[in-house]
PyMOL CGO cylinders between C-alpha atoms (Angstrom):
from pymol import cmd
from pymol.cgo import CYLINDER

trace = [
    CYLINDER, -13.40, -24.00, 10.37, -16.46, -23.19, 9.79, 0.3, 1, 1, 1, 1, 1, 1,
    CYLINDER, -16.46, -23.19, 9.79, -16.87, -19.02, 9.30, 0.3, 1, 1, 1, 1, 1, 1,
    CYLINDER, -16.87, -19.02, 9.30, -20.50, -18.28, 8.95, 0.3, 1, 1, 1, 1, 1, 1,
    CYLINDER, -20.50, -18.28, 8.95, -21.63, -20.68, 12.19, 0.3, 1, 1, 1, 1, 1, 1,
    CYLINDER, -21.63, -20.68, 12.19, -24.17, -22.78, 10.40, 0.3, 1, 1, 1, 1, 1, 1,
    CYLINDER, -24.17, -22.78, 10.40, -22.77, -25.59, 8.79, 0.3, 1, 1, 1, 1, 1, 1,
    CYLINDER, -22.77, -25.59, 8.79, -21.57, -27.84, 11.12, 0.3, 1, 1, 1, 1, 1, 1,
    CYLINDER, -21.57, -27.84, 11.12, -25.06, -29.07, 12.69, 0.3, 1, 1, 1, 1, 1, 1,
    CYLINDER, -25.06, -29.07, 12.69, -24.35, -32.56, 11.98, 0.3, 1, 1, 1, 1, 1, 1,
    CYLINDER, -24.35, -32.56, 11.98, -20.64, -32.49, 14.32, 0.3, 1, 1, 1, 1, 1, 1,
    CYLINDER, -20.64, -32.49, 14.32, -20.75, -29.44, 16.24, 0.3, 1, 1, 1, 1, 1, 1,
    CYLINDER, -20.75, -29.44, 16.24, -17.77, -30.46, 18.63, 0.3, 1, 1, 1, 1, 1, 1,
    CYLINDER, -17.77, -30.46, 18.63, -15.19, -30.61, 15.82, 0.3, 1, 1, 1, 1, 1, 1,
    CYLINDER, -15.19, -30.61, 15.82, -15.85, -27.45, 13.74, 0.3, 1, 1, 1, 1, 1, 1,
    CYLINDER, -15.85, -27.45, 13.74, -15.14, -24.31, 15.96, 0.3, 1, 1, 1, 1, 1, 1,
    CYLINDER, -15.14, -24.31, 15.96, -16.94, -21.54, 15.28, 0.3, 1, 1, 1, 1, 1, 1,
    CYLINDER, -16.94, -21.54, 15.28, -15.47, -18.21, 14.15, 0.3, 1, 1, 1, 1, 1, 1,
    CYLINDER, -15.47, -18.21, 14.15, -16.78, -16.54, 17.18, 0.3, 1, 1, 1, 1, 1, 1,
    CYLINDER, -16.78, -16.54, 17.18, -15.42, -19.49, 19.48, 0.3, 1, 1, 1, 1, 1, 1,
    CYLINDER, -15.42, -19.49, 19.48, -11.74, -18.78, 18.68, 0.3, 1, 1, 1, 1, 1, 1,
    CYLINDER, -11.74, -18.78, 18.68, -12.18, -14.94, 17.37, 0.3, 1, 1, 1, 1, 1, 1,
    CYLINDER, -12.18, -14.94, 17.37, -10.92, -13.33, 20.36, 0.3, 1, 1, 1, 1, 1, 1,
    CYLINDER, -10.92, -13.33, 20.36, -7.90, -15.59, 21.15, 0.3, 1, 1, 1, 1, 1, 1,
    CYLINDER, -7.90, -15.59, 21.15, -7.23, -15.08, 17.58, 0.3, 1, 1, 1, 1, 1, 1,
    CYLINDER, -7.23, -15.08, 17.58, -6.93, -11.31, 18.23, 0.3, 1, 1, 1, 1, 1, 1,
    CYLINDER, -6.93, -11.31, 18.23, -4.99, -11.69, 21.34, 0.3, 1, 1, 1, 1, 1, 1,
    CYLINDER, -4.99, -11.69, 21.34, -2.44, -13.52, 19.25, 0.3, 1, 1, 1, 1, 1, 1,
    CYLINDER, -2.44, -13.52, 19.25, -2.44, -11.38, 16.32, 0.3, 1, 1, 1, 1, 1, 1,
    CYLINDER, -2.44, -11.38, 16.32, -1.98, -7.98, 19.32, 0.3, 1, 1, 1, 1, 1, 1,
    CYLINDER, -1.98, -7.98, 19.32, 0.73, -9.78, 20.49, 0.3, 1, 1, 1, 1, 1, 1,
    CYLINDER, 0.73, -9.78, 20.49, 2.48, -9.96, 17.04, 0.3, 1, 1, 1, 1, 1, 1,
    CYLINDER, 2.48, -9.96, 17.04, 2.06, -6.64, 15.88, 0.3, 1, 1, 1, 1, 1, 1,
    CYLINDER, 2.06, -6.64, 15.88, 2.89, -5.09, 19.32, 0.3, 1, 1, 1, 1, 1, 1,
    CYLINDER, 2.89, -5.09, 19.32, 6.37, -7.10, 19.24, 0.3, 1, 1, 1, 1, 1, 1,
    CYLINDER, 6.37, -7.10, 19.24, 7.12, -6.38, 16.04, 0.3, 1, 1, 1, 1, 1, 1,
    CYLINDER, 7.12, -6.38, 16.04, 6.58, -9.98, 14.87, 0.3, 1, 1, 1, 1, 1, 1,
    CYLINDER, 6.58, -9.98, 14.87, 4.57, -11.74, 12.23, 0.3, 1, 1, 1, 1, 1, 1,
    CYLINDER, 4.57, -11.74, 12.23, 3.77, -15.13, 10.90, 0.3, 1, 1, 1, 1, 1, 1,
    CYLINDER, 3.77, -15.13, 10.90, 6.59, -15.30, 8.13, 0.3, 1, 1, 1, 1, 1, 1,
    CYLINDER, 6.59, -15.30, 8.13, 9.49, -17.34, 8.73, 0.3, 1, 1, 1, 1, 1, 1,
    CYLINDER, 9.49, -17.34, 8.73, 12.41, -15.56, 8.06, 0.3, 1, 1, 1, 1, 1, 1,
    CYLINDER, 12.41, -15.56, 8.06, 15.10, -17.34, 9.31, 0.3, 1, 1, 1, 1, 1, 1,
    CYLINDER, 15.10, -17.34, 9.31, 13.95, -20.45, 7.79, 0.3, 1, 1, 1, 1, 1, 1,
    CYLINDER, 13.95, -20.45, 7.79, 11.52, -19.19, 4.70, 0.3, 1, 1, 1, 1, 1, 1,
    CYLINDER, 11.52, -19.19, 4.70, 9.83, -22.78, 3.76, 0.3, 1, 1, 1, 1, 1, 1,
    CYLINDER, 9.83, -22.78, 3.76, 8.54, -20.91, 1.32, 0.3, 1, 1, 1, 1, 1, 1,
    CYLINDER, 8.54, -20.91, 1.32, 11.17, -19.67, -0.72, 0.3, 1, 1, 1, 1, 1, 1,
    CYLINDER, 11.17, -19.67, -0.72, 12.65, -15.92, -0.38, 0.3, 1, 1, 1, 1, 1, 1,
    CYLINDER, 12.65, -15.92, -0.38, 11.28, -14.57, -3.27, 0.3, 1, 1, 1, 1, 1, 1,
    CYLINDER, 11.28, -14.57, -3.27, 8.18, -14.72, -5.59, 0.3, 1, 1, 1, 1, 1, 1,
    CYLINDER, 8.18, -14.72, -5.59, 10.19, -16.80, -7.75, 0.3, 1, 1, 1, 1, 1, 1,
    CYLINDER, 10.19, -16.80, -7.75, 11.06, -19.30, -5.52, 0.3, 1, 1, 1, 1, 1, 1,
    CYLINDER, 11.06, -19.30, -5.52, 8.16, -19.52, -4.02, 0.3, 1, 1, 1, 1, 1, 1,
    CYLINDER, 8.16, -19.52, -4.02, 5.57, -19.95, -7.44, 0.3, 1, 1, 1, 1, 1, 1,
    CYLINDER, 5.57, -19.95, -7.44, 8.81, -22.74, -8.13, 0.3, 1, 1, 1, 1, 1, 1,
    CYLINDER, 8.81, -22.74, -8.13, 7.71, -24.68, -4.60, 0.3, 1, 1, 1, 1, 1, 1,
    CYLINDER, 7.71, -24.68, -4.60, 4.22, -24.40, -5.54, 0.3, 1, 1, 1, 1, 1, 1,
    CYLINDER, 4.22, -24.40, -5.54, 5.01, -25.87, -9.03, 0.3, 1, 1, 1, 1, 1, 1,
    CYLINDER, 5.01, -25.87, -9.03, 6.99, -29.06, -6.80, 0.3, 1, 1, 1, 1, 1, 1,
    CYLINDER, 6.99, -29.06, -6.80, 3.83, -29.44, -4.14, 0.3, 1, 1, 1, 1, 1, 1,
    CYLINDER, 3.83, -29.44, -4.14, 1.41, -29.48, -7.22, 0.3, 1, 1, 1, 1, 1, 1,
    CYLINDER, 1.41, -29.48, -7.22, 3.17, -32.22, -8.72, 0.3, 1, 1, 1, 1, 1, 1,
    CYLINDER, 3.17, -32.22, -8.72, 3.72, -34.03, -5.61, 0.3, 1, 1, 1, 1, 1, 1,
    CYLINDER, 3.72, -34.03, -5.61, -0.29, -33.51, -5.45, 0.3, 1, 1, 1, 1, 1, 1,
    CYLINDER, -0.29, -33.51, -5.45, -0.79, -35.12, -8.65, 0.3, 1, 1, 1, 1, 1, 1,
    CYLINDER, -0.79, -35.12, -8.65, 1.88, -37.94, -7.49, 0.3, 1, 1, 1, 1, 1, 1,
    CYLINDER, 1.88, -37.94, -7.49, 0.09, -38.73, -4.42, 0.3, 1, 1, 1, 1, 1, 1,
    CYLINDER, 0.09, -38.73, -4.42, -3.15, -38.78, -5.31, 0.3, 1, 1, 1, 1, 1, 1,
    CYLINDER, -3.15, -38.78, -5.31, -2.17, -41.56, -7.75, 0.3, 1, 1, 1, 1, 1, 1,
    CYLINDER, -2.17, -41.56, -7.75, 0.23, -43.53, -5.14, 0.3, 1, 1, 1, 1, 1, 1,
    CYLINDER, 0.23, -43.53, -5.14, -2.99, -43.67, -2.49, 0.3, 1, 1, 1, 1, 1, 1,
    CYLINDER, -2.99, -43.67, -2.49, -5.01, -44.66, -5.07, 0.3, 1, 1, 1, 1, 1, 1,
    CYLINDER, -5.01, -44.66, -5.07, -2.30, -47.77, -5.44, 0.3, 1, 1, 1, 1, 1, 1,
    CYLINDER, -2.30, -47.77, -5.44, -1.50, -48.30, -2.18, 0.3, 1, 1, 1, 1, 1, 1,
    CYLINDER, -1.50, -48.30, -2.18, -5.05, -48.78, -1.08, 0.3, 1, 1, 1, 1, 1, 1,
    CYLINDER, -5.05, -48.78, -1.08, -5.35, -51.26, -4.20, 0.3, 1, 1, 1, 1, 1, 1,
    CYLINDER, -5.35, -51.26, -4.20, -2.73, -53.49, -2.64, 0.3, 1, 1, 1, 1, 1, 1,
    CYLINDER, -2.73, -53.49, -2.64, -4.66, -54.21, 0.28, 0.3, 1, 1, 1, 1, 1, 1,
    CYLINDER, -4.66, -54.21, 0.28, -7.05, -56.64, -2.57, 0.3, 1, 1, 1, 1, 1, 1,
    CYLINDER, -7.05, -56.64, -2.57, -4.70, -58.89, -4.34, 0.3, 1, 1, 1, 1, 1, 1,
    CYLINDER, -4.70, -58.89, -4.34, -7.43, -58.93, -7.30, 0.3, 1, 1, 1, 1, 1, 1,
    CYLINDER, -7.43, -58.93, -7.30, -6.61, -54.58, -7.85, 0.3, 1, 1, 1, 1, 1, 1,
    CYLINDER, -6.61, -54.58, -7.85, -7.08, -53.61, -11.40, 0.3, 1, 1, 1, 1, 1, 1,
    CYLINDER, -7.08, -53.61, -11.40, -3.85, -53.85, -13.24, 0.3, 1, 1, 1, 1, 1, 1,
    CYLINDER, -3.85, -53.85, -13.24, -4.04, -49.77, -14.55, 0.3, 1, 1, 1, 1, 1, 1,
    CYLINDER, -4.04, -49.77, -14.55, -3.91, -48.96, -11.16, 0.3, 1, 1, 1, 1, 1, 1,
    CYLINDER, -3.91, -48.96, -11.16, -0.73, -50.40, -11.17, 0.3, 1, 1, 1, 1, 1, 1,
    CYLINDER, -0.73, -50.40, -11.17, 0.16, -48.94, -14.71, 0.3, 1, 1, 1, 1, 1, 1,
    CYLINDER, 0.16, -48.94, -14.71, -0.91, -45.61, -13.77, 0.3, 1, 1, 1, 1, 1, 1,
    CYLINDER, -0.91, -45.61, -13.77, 1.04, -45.23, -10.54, 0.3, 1, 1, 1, 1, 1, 1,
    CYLINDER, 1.04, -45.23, -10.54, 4.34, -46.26, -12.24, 0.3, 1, 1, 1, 1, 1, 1,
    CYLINDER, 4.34, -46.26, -12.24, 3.13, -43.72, -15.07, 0.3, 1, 1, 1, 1, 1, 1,
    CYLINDER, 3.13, -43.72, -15.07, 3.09, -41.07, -11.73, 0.3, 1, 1, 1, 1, 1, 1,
    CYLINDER, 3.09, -41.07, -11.73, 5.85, -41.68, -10.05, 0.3, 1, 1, 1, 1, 1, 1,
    CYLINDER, 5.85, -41.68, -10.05, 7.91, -41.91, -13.61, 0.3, 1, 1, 1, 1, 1, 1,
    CYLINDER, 7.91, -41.91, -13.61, 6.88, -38.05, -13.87, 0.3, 1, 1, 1, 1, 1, 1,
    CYLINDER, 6.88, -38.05, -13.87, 7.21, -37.17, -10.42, 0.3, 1, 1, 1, 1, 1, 1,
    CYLINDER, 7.21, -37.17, -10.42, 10.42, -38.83, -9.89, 0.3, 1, 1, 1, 1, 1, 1,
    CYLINDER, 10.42, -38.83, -9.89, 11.81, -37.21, -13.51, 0.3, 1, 1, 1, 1, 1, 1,
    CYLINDER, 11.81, -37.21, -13.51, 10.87, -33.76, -12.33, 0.3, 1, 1, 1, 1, 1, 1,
    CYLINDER, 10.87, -33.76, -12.33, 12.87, -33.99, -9.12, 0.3, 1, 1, 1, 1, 1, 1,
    CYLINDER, 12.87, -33.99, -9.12, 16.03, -35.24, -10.78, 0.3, 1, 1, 1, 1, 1, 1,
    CYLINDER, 16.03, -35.24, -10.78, 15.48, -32.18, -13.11, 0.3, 1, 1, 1, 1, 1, 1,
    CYLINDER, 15.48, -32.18, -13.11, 14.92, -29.58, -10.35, 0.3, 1, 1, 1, 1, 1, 1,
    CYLINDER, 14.92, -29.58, -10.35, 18.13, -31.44, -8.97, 0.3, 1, 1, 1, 1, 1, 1,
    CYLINDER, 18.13, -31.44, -8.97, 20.25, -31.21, -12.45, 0.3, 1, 1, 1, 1, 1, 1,
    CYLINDER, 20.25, -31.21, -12.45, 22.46, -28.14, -11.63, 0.3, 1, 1, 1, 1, 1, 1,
    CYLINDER, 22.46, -28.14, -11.63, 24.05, -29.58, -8.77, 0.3, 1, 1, 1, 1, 1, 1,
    CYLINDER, 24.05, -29.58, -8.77, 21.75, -28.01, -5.83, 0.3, 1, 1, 1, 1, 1, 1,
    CYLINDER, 21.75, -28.01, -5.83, 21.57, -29.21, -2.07, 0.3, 1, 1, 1, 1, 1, 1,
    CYLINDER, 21.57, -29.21, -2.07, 17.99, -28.45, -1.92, 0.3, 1, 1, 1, 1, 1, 1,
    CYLINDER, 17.99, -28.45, -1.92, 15.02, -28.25, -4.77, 0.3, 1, 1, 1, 1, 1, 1,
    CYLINDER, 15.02, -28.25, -4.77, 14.41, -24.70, -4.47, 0.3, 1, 1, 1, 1, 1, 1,
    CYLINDER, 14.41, -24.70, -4.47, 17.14, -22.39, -3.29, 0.3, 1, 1, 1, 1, 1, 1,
    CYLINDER, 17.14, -22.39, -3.29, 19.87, -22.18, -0.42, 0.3, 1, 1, 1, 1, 1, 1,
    CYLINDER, 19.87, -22.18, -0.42, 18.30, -23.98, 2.06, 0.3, 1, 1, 1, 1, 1, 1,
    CYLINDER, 18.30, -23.98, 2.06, 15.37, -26.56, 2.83, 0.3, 1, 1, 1, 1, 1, 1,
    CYLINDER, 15.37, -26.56, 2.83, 11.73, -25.59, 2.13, 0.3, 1, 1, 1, 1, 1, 1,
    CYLINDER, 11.73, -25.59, 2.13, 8.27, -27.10, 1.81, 0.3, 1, 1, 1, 1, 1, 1,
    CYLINDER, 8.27, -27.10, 1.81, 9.12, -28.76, -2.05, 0.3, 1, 1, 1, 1, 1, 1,
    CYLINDER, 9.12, -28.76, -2.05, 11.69, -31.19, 0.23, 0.3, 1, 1, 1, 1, 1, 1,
    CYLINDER, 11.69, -31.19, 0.23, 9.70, -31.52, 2.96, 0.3, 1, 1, 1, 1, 1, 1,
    CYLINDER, 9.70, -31.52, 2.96, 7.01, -32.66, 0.31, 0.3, 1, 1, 1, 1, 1, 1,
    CYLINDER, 7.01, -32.66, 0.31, 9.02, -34.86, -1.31, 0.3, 1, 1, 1, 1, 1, 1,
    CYLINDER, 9.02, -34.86, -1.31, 10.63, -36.53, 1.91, 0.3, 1, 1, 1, 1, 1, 1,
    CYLINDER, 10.63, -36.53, 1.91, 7.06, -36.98, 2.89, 0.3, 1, 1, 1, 1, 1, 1,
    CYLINDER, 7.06, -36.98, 2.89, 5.86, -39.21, -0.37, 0.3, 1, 1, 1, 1, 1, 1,
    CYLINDER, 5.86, -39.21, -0.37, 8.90, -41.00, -0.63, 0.3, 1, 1, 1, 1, 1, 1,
    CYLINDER, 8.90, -41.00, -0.63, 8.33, -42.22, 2.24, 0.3, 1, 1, 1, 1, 1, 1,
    CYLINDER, 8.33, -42.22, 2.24, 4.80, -42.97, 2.01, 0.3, 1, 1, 1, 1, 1, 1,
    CYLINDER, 4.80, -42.97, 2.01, 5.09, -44.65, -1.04, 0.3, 1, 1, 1, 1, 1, 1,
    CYLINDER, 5.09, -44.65, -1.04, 8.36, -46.52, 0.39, 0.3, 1, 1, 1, 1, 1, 1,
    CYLINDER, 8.36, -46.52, 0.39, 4.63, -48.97, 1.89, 0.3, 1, 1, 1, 1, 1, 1,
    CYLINDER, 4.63, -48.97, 1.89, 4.30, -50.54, -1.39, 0.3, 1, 1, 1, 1, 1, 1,
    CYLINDER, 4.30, -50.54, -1.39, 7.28, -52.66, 0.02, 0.3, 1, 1, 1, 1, 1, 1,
    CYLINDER, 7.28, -52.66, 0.02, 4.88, -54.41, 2.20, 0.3, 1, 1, 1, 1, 1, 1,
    CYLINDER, 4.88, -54.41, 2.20, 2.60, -55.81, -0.77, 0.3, 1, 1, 1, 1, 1, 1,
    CYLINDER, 2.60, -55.81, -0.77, 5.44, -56.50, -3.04, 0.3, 1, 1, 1, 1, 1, 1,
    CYLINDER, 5.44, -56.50, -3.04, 4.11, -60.48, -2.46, 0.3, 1, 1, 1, 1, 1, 1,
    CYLINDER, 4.11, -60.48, -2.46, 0.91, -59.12, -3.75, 0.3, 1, 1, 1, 1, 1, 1,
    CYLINDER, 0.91, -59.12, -3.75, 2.74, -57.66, -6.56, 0.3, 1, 1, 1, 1, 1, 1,
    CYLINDER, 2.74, -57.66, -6.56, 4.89, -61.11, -7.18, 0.3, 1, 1, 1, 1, 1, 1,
    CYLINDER, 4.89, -61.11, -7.18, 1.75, -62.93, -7.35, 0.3, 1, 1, 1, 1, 1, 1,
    CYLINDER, 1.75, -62.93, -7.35, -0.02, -61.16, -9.65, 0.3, 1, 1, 1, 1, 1, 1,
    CYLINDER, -0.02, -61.16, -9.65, 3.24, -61.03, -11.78, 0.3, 1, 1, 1, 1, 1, 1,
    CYLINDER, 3.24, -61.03, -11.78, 4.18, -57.14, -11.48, 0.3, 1, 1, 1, 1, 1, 1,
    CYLINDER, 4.18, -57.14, -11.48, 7.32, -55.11, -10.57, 0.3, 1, 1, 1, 1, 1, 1,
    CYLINDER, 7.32, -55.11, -10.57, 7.42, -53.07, -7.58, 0.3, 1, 1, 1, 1, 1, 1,
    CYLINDER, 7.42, -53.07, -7.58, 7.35, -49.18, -8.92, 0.3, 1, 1, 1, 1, 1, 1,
    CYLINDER, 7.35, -49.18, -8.92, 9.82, -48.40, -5.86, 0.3, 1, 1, 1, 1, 1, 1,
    CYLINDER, 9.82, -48.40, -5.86, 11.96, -51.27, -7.01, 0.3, 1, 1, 1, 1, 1, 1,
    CYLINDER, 11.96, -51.27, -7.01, 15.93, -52.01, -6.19, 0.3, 1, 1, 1, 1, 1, 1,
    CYLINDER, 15.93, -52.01, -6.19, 16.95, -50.41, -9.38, 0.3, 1, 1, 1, 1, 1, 1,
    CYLINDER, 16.95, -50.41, -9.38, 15.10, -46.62, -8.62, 0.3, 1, 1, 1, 1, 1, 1,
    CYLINDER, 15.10, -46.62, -8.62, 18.23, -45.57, -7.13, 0.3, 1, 1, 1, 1, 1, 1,
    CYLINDER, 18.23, -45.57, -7.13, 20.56, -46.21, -9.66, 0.3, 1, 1, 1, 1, 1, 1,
    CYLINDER, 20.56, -46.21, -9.66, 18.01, -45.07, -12.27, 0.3, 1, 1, 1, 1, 1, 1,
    CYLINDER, 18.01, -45.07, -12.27, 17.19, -41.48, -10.42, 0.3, 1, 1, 1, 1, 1, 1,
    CYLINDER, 17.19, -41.48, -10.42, 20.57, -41.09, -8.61, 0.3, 1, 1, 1, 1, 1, 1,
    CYLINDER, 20.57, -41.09, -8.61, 19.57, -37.10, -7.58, 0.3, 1, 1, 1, 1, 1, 1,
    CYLINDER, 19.57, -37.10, -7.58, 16.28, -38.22, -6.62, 0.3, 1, 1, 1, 1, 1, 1,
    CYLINDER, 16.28, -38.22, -6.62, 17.48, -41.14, -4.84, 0.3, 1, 1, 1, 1, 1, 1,
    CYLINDER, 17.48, -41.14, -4.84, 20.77, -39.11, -3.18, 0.3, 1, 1, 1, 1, 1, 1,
    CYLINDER, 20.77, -39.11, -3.18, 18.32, -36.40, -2.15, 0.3, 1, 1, 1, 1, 1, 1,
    CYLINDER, 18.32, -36.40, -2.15, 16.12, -38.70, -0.65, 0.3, 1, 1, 1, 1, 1, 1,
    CYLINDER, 16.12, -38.70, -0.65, 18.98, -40.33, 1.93, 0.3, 1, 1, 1, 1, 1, 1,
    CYLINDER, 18.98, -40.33, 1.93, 20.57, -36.85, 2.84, 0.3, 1, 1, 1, 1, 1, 1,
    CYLINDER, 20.57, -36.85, 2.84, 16.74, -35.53, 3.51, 0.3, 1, 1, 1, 1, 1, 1,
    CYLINDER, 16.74, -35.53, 3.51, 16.33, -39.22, 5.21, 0.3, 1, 1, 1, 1, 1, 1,
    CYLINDER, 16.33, -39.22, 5.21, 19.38, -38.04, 7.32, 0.3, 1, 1, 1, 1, 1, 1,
    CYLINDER, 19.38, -38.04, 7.32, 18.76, -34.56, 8.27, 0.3, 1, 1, 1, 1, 1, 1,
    CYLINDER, 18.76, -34.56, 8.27, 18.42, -33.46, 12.16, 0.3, 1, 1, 1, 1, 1, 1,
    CYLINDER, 18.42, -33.46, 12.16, 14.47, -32.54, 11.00, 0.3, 1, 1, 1, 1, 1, 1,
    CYLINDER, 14.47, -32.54, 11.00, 13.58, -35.46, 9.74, 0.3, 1, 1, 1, 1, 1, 1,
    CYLINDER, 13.58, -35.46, 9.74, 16.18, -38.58, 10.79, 0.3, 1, 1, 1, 1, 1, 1,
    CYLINDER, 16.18, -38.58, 10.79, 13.98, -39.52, 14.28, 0.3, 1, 1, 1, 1, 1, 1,
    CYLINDER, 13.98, -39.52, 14.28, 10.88, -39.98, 11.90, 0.3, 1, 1, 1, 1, 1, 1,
    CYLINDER, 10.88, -39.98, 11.90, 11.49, -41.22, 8.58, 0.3, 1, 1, 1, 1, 1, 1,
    CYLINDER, 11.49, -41.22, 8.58, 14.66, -43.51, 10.02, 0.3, 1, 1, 1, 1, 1, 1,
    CYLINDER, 14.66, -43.51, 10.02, 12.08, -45.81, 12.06, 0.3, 1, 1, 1, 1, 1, 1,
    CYLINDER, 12.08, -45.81, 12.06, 9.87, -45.71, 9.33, 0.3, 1, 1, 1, 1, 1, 1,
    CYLINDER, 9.87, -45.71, 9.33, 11.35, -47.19, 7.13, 0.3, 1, 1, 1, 1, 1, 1,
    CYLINDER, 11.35, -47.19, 7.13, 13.06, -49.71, 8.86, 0.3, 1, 1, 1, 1, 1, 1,
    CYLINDER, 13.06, -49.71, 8.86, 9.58, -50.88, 10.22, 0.3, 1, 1, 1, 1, 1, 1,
    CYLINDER, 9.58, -50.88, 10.22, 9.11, -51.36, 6.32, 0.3, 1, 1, 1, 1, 1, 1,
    CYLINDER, 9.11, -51.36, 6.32, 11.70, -52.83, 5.68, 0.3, 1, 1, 1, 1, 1, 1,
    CYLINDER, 11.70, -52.83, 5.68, 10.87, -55.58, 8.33, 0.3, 1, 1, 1, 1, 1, 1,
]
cmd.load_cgo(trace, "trace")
């Protein structure tokens, strides 16, 4: 979006202008306050219920942050089989923390990482896992140049919440036609 209608000279066809999308804007937001609706979610609150829940799903999507900026930073490696060898360390360094802290949000036994039901911290982490369930198809990269897979066989049995979480998300009604294809095209 570009607000102030000046700075998108150089693509002008891709960066609607305030003005451009103001009045369908107010149309919609008429139409919400004149039902009685609004933008929050409250049958399905992604975002947690409460303050508290919610400042603990930002703490989860700012470590999945951290996590993924490291894991595309490796997975892009893998596409040159000569990839600096930190990038390697430094991505198992990332997903060692990320995985930790999502066995630890998991200790006490919950269904989901933040309260009573799903929300954006388990959509998050469905997301990466899957994402970073690719370095599968450079592990002959990785055998070559003499280094484990981070995602290896053994993650499961090392990070059993993690892992458990992972295959119940992997199941779920919201997510099963997506990340079920996925990753059996990866594991092809």
């Amino acid at each position: 979006m570009d607000p102030d209608g000046n700075r998108a000279e150089e693509n002008p066809d891709c960066i609607p202008r305030h003005y451009e999308f103001q009045v369908s804007l107010e149309k919609a937001m008429d139409y919400l306050v004149s039902t009685g609706r609004s933008f929050r979610a409250e049958r399905v609150p992604l975002y947690g219920r409460d303050a508290y829940e919610a400042s603990r799903i930002d703490s989860f999507l700012d470590a999945s942050l951290v996590f993924a900026r490291d894991a595309q930073h490796y997975l892009l490696a893998l596409g040159d089989e000569s990839f600096p060898e930190h990038v390697h360390a430094r991505a198992a360094e990332a997903f060692a923390v990320y995985i930790a802290g999502i066995e630890q949000g998991l200790t006490a036994r919950r269904a989901w990482l933040v309260g009573e039901q799903i929300t954006l911290a388990d959509i998050c982490f469905v997301a990466e896992l899957c994402l970073f369930s690719n370095e599968r198809l450079r592990r002959p990269t990785l055998e070559k140049r003499g280094l484990a897979p981070i995602l290896s066989d053994g993650w499961e049995q090392a990070h059993p919440g993690a892992s458990g979480h992972f295959r119940r998300l992997a199941k779920h009604p919201a997510f099963a036609p997506d990340v079920g294809p996925y990753l059996a095209k990866l594991e092809k």
